[in-house]
N, C-alpha and C positions, 0 to 999 in steps of 0.2 A: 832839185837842189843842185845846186855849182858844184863841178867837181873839185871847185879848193873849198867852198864848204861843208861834203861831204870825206874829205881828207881829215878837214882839222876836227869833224864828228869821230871818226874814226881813230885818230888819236888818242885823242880825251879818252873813248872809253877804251881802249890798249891801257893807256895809263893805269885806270882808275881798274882794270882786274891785273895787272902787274901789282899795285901798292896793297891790292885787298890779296892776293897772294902773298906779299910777303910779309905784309901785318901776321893773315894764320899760318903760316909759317915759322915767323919768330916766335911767335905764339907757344904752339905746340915742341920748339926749339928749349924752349926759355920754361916748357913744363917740368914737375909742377911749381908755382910760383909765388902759393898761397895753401892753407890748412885743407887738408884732404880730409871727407868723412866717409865712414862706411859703415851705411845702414845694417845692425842685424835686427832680422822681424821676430826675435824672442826675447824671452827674458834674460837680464845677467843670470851670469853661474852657470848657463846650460852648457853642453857642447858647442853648437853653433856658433855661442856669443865667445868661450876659449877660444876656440879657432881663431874668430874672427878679431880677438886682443892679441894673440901671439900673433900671427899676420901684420897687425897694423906696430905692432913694435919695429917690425921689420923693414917695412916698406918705410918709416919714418928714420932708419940709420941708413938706409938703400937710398931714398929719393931727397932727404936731406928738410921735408918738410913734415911738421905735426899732422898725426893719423889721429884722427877719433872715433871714435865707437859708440853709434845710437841706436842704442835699441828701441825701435819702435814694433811691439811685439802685440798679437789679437789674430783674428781669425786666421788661424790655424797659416800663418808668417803672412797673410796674403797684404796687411794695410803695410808693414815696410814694405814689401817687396814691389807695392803698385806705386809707395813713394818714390823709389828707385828708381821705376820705371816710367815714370814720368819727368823726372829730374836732366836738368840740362846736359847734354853728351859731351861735354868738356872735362869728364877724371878727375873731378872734384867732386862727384858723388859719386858712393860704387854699394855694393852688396856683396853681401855674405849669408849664403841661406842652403838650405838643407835640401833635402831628396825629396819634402812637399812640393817642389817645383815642378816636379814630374807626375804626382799624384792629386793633386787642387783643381789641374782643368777636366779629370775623369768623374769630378763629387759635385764639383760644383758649378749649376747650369749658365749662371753666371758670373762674370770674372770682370774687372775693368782693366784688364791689362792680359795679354798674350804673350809670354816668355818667350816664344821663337821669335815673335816680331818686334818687340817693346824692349828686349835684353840684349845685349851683349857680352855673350860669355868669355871668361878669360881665362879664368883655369879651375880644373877639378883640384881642391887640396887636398881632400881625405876622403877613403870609405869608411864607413863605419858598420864596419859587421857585428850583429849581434849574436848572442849567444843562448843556445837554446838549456835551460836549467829545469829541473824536475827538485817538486817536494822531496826531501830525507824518506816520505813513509811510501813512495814509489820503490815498486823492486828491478827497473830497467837501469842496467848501469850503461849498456851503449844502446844506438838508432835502432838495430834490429830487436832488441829487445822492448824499446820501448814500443816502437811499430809493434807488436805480439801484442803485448799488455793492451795497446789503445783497440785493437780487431777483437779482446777478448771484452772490452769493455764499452761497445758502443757506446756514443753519446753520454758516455759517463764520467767520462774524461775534460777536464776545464784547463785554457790557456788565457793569459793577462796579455794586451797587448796596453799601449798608452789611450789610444781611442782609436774611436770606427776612422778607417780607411786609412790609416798611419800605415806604414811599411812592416812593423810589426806584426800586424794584423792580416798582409796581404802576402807575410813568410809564412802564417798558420794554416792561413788558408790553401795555399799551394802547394806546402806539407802533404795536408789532408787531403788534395785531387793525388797528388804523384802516387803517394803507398795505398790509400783507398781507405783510410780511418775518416772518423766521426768525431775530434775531439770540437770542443763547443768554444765559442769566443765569447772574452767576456774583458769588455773593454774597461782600463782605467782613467785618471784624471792625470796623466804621469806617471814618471817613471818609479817613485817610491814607493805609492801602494799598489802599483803593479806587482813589486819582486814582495814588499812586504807580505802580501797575502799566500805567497807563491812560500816564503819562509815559513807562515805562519800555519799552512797546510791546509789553509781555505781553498786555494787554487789547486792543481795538478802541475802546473807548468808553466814557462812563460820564457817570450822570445825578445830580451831588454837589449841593451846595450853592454858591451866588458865593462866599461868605468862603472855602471850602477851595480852590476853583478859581482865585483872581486872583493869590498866587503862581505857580501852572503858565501859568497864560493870560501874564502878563505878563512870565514870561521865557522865554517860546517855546516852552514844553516840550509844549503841547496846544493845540490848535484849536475856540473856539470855534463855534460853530454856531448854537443855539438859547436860547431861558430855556424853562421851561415853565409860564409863568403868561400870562396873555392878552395882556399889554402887556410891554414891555421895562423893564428894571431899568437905576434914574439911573446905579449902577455899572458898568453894562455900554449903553450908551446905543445902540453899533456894531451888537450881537447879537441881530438879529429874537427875536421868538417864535415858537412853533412854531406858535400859530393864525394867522401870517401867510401862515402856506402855507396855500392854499386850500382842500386835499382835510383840513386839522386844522384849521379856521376853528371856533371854539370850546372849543379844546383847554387845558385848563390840570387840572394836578395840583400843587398846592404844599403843603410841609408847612404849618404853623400854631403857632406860641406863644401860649396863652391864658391867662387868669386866671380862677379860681372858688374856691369857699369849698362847705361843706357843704349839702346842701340844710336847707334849714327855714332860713335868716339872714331876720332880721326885715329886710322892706323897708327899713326908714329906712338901714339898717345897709348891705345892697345898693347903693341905689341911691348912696349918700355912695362907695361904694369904685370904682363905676361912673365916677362924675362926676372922683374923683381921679386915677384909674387911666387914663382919656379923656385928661385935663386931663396927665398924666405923661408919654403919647407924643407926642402932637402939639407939645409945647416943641419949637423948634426945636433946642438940641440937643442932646435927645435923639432926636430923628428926623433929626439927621446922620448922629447915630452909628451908628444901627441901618440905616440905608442903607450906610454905611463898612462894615456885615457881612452886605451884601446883604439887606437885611430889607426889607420895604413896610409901615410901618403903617398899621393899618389898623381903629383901635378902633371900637364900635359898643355897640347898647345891649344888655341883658343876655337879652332875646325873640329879639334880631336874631342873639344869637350862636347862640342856644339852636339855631336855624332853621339857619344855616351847619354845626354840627355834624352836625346828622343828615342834612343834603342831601349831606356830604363820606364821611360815614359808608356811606352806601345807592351814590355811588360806588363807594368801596372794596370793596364788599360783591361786588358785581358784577363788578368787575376780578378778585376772589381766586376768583369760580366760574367767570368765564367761562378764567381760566388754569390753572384747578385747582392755585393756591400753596397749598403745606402744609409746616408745619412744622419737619415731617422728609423734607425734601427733601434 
């Protein structure tokens, strides 16, 4: 080729990635620039889907465009979340989903979508510690007493979790390796007849969420005891945590509500929903409110969350081998 027709080759395509740069550039400039939606993979009402409605109020007076909220909810969050995850990396589709993220790839053998690879996280908004409650006709009023009663009563002892391999389930189980009891699992269908049975004095015990427990707690019907995050929750201010017993000094397993978007989102894109998303929980109130449902938040940068995922992940990982939870249990 000539070297004036290799010059004017050489041109054209300068040109043509100059103009394709500053197309996604104004792009991402000029974001966002249309209705933003954010998958939750649960039903309305639940925690997950609040979060994820207070959040999208916020981002919609922050970024100046309508948020919506789809719930596309079934196996245990996995069909939102793989919607999510497959959904174009332009911040016009994003996620809001729970601490199943970190527990789904240890159950189940197959998955069509990989959270570390397929997601981009943006921020942690809340823990959610729950609280560990005993029947009225239990004589344990704190951890060491109850730990006595459960050594004098092997295998006699029942706890409710929502179902096999939930985080609930994998606080009981962990429980029972740390102090060396037997109490038995006994999974529900949610969080209702979990505490219900647990009021009703079918169950022994049970490790739910604050927001489902502070109707029972507060009209007597069950005895609280513990939280199971390191420090105590403003809503339960009375209720040690379980790492304040000495022999669980470290102890905390709490779900998680988080936000992410597809992997590949251009940074500028990221970090703007990072900063909003920050800026959304920490309002004071919206961080009454989500305290009022026993929440802690708890937002952070999008590295920092990436980091808490997989340290919560490689927990669970080791609670589901070292109890051998399976599925079909």
């Amino acid at each position: 080729m000539p070297d004036r027709h290799r010059r004017i080759v050489s041109f054209v395509a300068t040109v043509a990635v100059a103009a394709m740069s500053c197309t996604v550039g104004h792009a991402q400039d000029r974001y966002p620039s249309q209705q933003i939606k954010i998958i939750c993979p649960f039903p309305a009402g639940g925690g997950t889907d609040l979060t994820a409605r207070l959040l999208a109020e916020q981002l919609h007076r922050t970024l100046g465009q309508s948020v919506v909220v789809d719930n596309r909810s079934g196996a245990s969050g996995m069909i939102g979340t793989g919607a999510a995850a497959k959904s174009a990396p332009d911040g016009y589709t994003l996620l809001v989903t729970s601490g199943e993220i970190a527990v789904n790839p240890h159950l189940y053998p197959k998955m069509a979508y990989d959270w570390d690879k397929d997601l981009q996280p943006i921020t942690l908004l809340v823990k959610v510690p729950n609280v560990l409650v005993v029947n009225m006709d239990v004589p344990a009023k704190n951890v060491a007493e109850l730990i006595a009663y459960a050594r004098q009563n092997p295998r006699k002892l029942t706890f409710s979790s929502s179902g096999i391999g939930n985080p609930q389930q994998l606080t009981g189980e962990l429980f029972n390796k740390m102090v060396g009891v037997q109490i038995m699992h006994v999974p529900y269908k949610g969080a209702a007849p979990q505490i219900a049975d647990v009021a009703g004095k079918h169950i022994t015990m049970t490790y739910v969420s604050v927001g489902a427990a502070l109707p029972f707690i507060e009209g007597g019907k069950v005895r609280p005891i513990a939280v199971t995050s390191t420090t105590r929750v403003s809503v339960l201010p009375d209720v040690p945590a379980l790492a304040e017993y000495l022999p669980l000094a470290g102890f905390e397993i709490v779900n998680f509500f988080g936000f992410y978007g597809p992997a590949g989102m251009p940074d500028p894109i990221l970090r703007r929903l990072n900063a909003a998303a920050v800026q959304a929980v920490k309002m004071p109130e919206v961080a009454d409110k989500l305290r009022g449902m026993g929440f802690e938040p708890a937002p952070n940068t999008p590295e920092q969350y990436r980091e808490f995922i997989r340290n919560e992940s490689a927990k669970f990982a080791k609670i589901i081998v070292d109890a051998n939870v399976k599925l079909d249990q």
